[in-house]
C-alpha positions in Angstrom: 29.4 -16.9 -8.2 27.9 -14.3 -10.0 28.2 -14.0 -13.7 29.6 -10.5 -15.3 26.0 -9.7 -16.8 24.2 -10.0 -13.5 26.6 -7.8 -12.2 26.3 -5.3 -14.6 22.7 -5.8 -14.5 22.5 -5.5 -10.6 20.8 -8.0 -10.2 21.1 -10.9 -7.3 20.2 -14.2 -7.6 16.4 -13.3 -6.9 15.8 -11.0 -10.0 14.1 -8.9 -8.1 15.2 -7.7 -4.6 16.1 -4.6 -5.3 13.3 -3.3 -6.9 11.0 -4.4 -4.0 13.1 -2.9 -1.7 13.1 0.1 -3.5 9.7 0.2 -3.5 9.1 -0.3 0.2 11.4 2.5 0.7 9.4 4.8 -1.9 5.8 3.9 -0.5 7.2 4.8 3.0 8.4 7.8 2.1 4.7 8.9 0.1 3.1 7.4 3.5 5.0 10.0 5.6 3.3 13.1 4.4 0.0 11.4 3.0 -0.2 9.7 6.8 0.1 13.2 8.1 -2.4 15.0 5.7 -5.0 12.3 7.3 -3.9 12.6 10.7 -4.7 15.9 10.5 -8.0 16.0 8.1 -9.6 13.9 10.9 -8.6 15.9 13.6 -9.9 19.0 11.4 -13.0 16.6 10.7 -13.9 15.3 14.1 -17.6 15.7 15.4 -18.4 17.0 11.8 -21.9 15.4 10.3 -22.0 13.3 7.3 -23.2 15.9 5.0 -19.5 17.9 6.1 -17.6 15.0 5.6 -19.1 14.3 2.3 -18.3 18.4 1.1 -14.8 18.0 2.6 -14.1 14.5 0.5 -16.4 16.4 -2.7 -13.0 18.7 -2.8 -11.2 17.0 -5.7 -7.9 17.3 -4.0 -9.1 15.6 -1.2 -10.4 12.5 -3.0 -6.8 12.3 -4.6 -5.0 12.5 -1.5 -7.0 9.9 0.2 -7.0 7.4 -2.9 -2.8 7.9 -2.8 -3.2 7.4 0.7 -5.0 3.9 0.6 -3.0 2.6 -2.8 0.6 3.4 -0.8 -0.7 1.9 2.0 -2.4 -1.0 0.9 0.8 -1.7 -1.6 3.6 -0.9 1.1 1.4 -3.3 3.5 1.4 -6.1 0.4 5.2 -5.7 0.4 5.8 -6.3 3.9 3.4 -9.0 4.5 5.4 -11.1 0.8 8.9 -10.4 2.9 7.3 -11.6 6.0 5.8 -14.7 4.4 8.8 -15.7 2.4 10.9 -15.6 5.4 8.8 -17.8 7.8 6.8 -19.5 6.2 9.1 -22.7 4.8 6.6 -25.0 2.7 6.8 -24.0 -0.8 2.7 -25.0 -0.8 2.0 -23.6 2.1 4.0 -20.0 1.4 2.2 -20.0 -1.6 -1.4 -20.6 -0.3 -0.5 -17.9 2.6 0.3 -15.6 0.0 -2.8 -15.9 -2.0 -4.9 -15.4 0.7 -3.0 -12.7 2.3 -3.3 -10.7 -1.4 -6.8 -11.8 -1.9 -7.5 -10.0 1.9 -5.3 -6.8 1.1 -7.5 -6.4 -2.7 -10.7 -6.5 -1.0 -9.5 -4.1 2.1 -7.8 -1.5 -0.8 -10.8 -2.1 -3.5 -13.6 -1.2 0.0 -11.4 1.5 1.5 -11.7 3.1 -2.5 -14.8 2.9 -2.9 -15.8 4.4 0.3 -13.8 7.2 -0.7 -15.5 7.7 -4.0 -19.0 6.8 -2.5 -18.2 10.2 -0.1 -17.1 12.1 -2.9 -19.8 11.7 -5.7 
């Protein structure tokens, strides 16, 4: 049973379903076009040298673009993997343990992907 504030509230038992289920829905949707902007950038980019690749990422636009890309992508993935994780992984310990490590791994992949990006770009 739900009380009358939680309902007017909307929120569930969790506290917080919705919003991350919101925000799965909004990454995806900023992965859509961002996804396609790289898609097509490396197609654009393929065979170039390093010292192309480094004026094409020197563009300001294209820095921006490609940091959206990697924080969308690396937050949408951290979203997914915290559903997946909940859902099959019982032990309270061991969900929690899985979890840190699985957000430890996902910092360090966004935080390299970044500064790879910058590195190109300055």
């Amino acid at each position: 049973m739900r009380s009358q504030l939680s309902r007017a509230r909307g929120l569930g038992s969790a506290k917080s379903g919705l919003h991350h289920w919101w925000m799965q829905r909004i990454t995806a949707i900023a992965l859509l076009p961002l996804s396609l902007y790289f898609v097509l950038s490396v197609l654009m980019l393929a065979g170039a040298s390093r010292a192309e690749m480094a004026a094409f990422m020197a563009e300001p636009w294209n820095t921006v673009l490609y940091l959206c890309l990697i924080a969308a992508l690396f937050y949408h993935l951290a979203l997914g993997m915290q559903v997946v994780i909940e859902d099959y992984v019982h032990n309270e310990a061991k969900r929690r343990g899985t979890m840190l490590v699985v957000q430890a791994i996902i910092v360090v992949l966004a935080l390299g992907s970044a500064v790879s990006v910058l590195k190109l770009a300055f």
